[in-house]
N, C-alpha and C positions, 0 to 999 in steps of 0.2 A: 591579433588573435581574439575570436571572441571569446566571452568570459562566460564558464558555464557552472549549473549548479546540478549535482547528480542528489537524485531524491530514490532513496531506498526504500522499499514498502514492501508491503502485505496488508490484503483486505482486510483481514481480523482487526487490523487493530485501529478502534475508533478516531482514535485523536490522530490515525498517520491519514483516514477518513477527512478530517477537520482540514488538516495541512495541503493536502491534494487540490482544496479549495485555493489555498493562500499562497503557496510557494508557487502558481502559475500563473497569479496575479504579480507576482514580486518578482519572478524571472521575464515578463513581459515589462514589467516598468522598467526595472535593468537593461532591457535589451539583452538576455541572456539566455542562452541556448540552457534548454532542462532536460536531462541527462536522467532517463527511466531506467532503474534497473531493479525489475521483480527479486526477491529473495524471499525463502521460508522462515517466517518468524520464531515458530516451534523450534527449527534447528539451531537459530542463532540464540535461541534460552537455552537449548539442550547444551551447545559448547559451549557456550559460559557461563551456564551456572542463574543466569537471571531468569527471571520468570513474569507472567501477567501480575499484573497490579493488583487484579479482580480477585486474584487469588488470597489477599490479604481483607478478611470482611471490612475491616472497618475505613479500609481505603477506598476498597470496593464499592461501600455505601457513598462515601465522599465523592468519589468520579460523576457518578451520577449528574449531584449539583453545575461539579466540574467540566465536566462537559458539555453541557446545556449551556453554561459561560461563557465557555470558547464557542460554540456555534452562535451564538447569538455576536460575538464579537468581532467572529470573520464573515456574518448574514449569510448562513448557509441553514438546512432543514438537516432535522437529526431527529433520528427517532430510537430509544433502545430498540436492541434486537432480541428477542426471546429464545431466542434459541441460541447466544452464543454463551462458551465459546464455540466456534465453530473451524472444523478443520478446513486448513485452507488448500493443502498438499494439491489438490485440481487445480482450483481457483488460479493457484501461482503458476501452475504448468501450463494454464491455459493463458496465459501473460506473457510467460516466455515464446511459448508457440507463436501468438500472434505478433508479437514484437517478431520474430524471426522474418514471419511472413508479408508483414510491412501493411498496408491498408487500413484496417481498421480493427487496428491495435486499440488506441487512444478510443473507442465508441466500444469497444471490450472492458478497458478500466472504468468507464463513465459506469455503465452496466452492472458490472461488480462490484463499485463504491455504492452505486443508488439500491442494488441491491439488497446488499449487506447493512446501510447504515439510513436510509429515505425510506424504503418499504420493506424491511425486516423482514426480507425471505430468509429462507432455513437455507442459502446455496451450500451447506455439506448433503443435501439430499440429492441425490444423481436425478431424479426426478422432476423435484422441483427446478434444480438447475439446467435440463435440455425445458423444462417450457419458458424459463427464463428468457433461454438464449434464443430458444423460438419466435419467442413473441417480438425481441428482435431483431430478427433476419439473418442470424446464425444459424447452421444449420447443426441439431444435434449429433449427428450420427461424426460428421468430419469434426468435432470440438473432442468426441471420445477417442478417434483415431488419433486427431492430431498429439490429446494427452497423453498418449500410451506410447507415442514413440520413444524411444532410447538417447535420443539425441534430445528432445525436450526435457525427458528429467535430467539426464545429463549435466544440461545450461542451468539449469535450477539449481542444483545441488552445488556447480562452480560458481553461480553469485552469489550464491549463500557463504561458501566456504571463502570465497574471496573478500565478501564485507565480512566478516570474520576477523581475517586477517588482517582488514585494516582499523580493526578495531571498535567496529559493531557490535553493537551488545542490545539495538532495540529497534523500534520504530515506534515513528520515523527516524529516519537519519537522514542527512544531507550532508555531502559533500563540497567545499566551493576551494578552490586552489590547496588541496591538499586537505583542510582543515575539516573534523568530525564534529557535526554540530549535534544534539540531539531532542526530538521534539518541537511541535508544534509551538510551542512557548518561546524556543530560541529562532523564531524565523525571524526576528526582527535584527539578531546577527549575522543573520546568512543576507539580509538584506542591506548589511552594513557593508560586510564583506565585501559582496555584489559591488554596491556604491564605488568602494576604495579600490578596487580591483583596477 
């Protein structure tokens, strides 16, 4: 059986941004299948109770530092975003959507990380986000269709409510034989995992 690591996200959150980089470096060296499953992060603070970091000023100011450490540690490009936070409730419908639809799901996340965290677009603006998707080769009118179907928020709202349940309370999260790892900082145990597995 191969050995897989489920990586729980949402675009909002920088450091699950950071990890996107590292844990498909880490499930590639493993040999191990990576297991995407979009979730609302607003919702999974709204059920339990946790909230953004940002929202504490004086951690808020320390992220900053913090984050720029971790990019520089896993060599990836990070820019703040001025505009966040930003809602992400599209963004993730538009992940499920694509994930459903198979293709080019994976050139959809790349899109929405670079967006949200390399070139600091606003994507909670409907506007800025079809010329996002425009520029490309998404078409915007089927990205609004696809969001608004019943069965997209649907699937969103069951991965949310199901990381939930198994004990999510942030992002990122990672999954590996059962065990809830959380944040970029603990990849180096989902890589251990990985290893023992």
């Amino acid at each position: 059986m191969q050995k897989t690591v489920e990586f729980l996200f949402d675009f909002g959150s920088p450091y699950t941004y950071l990890a996107y980089h590292e844990v498909r470096r880490i499930a590639q060296a493993q040999d191990a299948l990576l297991v995407w499953t979009p979730m609302l992060l607003g919702g999974v603070f709204q059920a339990t109770g946790n909230h953004s970091p940002a929202q504490v000023p004086a951690k808020g100011a320390w992220m900053q530092g913090d984050l720029r450490r971790w990019a520089a540690r896993f060599g990836v490009v990070f820019r703040d975003n001025p505009h966040f936070p930003i809602n992400t409730l599209t963004l993730m419908r538009g992940a499920v959507g694509y994930q459903a639809l198979g293709g080019r799901f994976l050139d959809y996340v790349e899109l929405a990380f670079r967006g949200m965290w390399v070139d600091a677009e606003n994507l909670g603006d409907p506007a800025v986000l079809a010329a996002v998707l425009a520029r490309a080769g998404f078409a915007p009118e089927e990205f609004q269709a696809m969001v608004a179907d019943p069965a997209v928020k649907a699937r969103l709202k069951e991965n949310t409510d199901a990381a939930i349940a198994r004990g999510v309370f942030g992002a990122p999260s990672f999954i590996v034989d059962g065990q809830l790892y959380w944040g970029q900082d603990r990849l180096s145990f989902v890589e251990e995992a990985l290893a023992s597995a």
